[in-house]
C-alpha beads as a LAMMPS data file, in Angstrom:
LAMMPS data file: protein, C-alpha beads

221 atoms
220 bonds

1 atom types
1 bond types

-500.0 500.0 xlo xhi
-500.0 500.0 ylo yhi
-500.0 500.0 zlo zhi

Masses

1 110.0

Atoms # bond

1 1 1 399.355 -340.777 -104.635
2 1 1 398.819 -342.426 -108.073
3 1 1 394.636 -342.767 -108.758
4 1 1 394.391 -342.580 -112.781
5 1 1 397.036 -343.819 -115.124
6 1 1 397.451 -344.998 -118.602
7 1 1 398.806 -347.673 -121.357
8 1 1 398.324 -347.300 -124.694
9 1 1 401.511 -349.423 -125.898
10 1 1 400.627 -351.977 -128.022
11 1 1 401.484 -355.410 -126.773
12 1 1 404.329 -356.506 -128.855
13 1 1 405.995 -353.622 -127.619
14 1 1 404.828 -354.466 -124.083
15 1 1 406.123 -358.238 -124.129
16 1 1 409.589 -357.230 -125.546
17 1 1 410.103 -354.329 -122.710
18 1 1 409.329 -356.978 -120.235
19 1 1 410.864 -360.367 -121.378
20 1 1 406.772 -361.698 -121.646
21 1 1 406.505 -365.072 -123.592
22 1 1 402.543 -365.565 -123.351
23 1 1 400.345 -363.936 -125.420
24 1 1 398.328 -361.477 -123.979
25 1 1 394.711 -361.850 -124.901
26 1 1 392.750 -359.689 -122.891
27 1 1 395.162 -356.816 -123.498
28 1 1 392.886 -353.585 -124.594
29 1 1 395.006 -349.792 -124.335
30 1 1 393.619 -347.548 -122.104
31 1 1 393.843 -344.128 -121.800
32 1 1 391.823 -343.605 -118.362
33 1 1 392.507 -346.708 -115.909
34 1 1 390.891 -346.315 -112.624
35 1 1 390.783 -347.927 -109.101
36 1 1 388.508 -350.513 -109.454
37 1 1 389.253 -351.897 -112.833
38 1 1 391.680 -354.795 -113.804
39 1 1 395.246 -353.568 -114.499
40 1 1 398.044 -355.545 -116.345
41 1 1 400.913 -356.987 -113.816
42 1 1 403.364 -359.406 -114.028
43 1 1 404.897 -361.489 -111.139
44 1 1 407.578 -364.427 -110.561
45 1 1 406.499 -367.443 -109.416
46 1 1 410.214 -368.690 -108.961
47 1 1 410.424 -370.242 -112.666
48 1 1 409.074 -368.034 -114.642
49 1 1 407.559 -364.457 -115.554
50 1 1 403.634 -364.275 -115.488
51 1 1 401.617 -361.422 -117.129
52 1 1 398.008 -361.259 -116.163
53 1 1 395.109 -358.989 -114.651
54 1 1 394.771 -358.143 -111.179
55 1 1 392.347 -356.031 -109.796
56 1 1 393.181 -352.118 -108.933
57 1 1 392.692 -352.036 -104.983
58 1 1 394.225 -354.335 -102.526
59 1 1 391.930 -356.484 -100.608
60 1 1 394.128 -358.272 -98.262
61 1 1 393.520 -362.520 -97.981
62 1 1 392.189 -361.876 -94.363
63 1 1 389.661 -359.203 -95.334
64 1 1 386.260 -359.795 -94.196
65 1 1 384.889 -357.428 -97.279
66 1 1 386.451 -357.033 -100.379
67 1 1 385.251 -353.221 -100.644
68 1 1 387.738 -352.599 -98.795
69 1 1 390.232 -352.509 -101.817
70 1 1 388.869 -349.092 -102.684
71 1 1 390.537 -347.669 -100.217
72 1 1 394.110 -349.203 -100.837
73 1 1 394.832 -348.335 -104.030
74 1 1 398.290 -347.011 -102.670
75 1 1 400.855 -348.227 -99.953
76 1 1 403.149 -345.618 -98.216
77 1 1 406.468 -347.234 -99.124
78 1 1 407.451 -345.446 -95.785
79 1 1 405.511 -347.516 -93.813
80 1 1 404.157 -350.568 -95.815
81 1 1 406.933 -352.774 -93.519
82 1 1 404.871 -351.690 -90.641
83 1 1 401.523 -351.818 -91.692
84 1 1 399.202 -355.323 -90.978
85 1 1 398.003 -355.294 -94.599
86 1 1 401.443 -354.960 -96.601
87 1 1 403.764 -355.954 -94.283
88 1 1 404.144 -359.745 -95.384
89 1 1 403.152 -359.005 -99.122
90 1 1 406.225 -356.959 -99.335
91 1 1 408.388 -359.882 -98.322
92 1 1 406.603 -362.574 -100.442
93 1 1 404.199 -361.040 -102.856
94 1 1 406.240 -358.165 -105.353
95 1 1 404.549 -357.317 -108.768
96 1 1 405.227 -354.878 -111.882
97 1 1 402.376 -352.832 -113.182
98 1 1 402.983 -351.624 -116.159
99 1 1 401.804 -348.378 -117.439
100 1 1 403.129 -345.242 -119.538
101 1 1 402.058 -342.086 -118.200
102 1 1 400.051 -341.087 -114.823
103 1 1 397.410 -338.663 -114.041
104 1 1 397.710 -336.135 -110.913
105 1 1 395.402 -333.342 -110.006
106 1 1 397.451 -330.041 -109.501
107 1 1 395.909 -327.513 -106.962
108 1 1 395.379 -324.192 -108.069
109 1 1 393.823 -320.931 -107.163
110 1 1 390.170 -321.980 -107.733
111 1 1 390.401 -325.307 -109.610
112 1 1 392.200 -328.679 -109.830
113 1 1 394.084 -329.005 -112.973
114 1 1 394.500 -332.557 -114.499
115 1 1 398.157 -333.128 -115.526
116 1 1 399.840 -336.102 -117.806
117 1 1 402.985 -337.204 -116.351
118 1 1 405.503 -339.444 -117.683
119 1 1 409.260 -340.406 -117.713
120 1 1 411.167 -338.357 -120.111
121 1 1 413.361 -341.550 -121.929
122 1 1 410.627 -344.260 -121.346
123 1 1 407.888 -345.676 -123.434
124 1 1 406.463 -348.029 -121.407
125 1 1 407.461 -349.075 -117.496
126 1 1 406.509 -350.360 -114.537
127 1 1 404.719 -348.925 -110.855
128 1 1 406.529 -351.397 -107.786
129 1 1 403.246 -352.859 -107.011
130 1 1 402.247 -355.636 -103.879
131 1 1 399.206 -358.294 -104.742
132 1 1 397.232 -360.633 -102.869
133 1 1 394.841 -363.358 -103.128
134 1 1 391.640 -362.935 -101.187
135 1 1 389.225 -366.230 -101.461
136 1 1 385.479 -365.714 -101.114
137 1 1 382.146 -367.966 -101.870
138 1 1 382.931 -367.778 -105.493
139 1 1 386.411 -367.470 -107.854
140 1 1 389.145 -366.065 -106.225
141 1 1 389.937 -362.420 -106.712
142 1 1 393.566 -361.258 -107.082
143 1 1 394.255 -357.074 -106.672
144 1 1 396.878 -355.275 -106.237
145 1 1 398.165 -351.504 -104.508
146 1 1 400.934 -349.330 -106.184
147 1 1 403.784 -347.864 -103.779
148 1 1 403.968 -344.519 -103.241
149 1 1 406.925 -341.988 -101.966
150 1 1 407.586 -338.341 -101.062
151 1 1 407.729 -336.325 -104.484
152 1 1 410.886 -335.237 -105.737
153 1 1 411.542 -332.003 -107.592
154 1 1 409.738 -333.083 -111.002
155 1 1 406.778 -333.820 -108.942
156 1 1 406.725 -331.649 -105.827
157 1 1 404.996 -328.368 -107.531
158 1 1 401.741 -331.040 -108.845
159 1 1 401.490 -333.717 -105.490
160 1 1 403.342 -334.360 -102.403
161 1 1 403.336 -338.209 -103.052
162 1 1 404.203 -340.031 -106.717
163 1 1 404.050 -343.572 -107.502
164 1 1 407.361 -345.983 -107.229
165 1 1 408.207 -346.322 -111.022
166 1 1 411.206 -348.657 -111.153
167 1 1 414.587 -348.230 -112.870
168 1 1 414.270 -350.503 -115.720
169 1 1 417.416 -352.550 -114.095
170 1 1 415.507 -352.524 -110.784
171 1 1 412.447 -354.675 -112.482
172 1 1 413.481 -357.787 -111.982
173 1 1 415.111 -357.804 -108.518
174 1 1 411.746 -356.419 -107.268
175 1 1 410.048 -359.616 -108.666
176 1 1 412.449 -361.946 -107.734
177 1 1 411.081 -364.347 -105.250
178 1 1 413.960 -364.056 -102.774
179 1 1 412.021 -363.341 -99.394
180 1 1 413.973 -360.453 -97.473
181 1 1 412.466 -358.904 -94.662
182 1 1 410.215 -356.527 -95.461
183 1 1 411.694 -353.633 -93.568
184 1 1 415.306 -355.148 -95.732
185 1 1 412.795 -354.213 -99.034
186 1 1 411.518 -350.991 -97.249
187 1 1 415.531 -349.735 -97.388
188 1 1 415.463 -350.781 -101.192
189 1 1 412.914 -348.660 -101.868
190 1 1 414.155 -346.079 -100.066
191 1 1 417.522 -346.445 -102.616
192 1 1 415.347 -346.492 -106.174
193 1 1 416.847 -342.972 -108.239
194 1 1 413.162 -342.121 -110.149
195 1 1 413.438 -341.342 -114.058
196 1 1 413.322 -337.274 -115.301
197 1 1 409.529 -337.057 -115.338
198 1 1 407.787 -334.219 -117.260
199 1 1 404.050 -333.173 -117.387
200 1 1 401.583 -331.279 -119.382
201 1 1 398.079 -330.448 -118.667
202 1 1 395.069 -332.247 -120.034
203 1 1 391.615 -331.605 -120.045
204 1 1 389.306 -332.145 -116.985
205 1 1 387.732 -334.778 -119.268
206 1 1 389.468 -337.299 -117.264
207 1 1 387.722 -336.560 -114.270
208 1 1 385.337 -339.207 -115.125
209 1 1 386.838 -342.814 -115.056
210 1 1 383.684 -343.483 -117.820
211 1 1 385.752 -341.407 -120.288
212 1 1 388.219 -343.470 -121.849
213 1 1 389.330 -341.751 -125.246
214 1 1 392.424 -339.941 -127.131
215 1 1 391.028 -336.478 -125.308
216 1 1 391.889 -338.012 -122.174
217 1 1 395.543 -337.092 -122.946
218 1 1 395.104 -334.432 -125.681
219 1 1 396.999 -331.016 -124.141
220 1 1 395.789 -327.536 -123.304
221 1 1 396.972 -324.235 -123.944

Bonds

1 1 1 2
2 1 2 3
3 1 3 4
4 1 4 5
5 1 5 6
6 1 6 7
7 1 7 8
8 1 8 9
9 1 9 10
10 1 10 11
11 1 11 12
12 1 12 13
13 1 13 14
14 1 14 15
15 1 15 16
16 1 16 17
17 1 17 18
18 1 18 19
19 1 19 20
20 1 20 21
21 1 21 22
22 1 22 23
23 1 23 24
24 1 24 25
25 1 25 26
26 1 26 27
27 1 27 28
28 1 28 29
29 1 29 30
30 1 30 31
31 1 31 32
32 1 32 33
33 1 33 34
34 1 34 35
35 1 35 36
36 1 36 37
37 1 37 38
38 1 38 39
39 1 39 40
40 1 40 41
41 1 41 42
42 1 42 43
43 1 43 44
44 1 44 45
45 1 45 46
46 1 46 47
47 1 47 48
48 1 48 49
49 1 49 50
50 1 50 51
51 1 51 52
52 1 52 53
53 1 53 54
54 1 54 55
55 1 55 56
56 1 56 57
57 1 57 58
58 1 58 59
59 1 59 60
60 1 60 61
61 1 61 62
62 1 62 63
63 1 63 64
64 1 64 65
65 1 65 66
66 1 66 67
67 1 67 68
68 1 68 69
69 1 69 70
70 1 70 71
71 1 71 72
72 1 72 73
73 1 73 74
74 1 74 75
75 1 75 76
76 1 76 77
77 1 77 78
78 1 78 79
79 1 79 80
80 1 80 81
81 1 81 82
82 1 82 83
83 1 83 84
84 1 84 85
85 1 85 86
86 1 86 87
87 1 87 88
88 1 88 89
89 1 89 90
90 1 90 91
91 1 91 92
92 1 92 93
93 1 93 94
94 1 94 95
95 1 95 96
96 1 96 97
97 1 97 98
98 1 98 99
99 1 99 100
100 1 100 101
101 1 101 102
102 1 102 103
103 1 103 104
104 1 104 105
105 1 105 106
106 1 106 107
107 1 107 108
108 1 108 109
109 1 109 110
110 1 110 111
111 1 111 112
112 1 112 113
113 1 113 114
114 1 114 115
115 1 115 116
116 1 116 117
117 1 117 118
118 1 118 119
119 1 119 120
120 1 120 121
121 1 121 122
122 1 122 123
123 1 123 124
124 1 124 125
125 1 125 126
126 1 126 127
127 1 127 128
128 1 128 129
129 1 129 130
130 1 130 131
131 1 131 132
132 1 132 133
133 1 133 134
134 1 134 135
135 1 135 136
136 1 136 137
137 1 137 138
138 1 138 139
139 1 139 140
140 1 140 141
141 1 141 142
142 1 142 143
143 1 143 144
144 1 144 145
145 1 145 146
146 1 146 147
147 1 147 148
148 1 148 149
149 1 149 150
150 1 150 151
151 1 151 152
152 1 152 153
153 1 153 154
154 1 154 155
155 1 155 156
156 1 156 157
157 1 157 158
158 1 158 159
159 1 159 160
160 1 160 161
161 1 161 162
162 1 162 163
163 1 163 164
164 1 164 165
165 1 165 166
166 1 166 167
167 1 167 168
168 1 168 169
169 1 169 170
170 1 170 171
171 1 171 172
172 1 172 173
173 1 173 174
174 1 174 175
175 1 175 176
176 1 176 177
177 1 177 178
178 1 178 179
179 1 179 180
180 1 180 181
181 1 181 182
182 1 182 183
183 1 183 184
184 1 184 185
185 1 185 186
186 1 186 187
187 1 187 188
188 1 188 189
189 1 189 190
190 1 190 191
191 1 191 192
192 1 192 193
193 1 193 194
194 1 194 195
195 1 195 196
196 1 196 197
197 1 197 198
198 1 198 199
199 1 199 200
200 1 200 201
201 1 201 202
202 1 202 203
203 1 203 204
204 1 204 205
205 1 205 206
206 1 206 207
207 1 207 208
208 1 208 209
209 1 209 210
210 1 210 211
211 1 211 212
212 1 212 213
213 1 213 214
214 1 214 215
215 1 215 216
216 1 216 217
217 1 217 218
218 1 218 219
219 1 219 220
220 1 220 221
């Protein structure tokens, strides 16, 4: 699964990895994003790219509650083709969100250790993320889910699941508006070669989504 990652590029170098024209204004680094909060994406709405916030939890347009998003802040990409709540957002509703490392909890003997995990020749990238738009009695609130798969070998020994992170010339087919089936997107998933990732341990100071400072990624011997 993916539940705590980071982006602390600064956002000239974030608009020239991604081909962004607009400014981003509400662009702050972070070195703790959690469910919950609003995470930078970018979509294609058939003319051009679009960089904005969504929030961190999928709460699908029929939902009767939108607390339901805390519990989607992932979709299987084994099974999103199947499933009522990402099946038609993976043939119509595709977004990037960008990040540069991700947090996962490894398991040991008597603890969980936080570990920092990030592609080896990448600076910046993108998670293959699915959005929505769920209308209630006020504004309407967009969110989004990041796609998970089975861990390979740079991941297997920390998680049995790790986010999608896209091939960087991957980004913009996954965006483009084309509507495939979504069991046609499931299979190009199911194709995407992941980066060399490597890891390092960090302090348990990230536990807390509150903390949101350089120790958050500082290592430990």
């Amino acid at each position: 699964m993916c539940g705590r990652y980071t982006l602390l590029a600064d956002e000239l170098a974030i608009k020239e990895a991604f081909g962004i024209q607009q400014s981003l204004d509400l662009y702050e680094p972070s070195y703790n994003i959690a469910p919950g909060q609003k995470v930078l994406s970018i979509i294609h709405d058939g003319r051009q790219l679009h960089a904005g916030y969504m929030k961190w939890g999928l709460v699908p347009s029929w939902a009767q509650d939108p607390k339901i998003g805390y519990k989607m802040i992932n979709a299987r990409s084994e099974t999103a083709h199947e499933k009522p709540s990402f099946k038609r957002l993976l043939s119509s509703k595709r977004c990037l969100i960008i990040a540069d490392s991700f947090y996962e909890w490894k398991k040991e003997v008597d603890k969980k250790q936080p570990m920092r995990i990030y592609p080896e020749n990448k600076k910046v990238f993108a998670f293959a993320g699915l959005w929505d738009k769920w209308q209630g009695d006020n504004n309407p609130l967009f969110t989004c889910t990041i796609l998970t798969k089975q861990a390979n070998q740079d991941m297997e020994e920390l998680h049995h699941r790790m986010p999608i992170i896209l091939p960087k010339d991957r980004e913009e087919e996954w965006i483009d508006p084309k509507s495939y089936s979504s069991e046609d997107w499931k299979h190009w998933l199911d194709d995407i070669d992941q980066d060399k990732l490597v890891h390092y341990p960090v302090s348990t100071h990230v536990n807390n989504a509150k903390n949101n400072d350089e120790k958050c990624i500082l290592p430990i011997v």
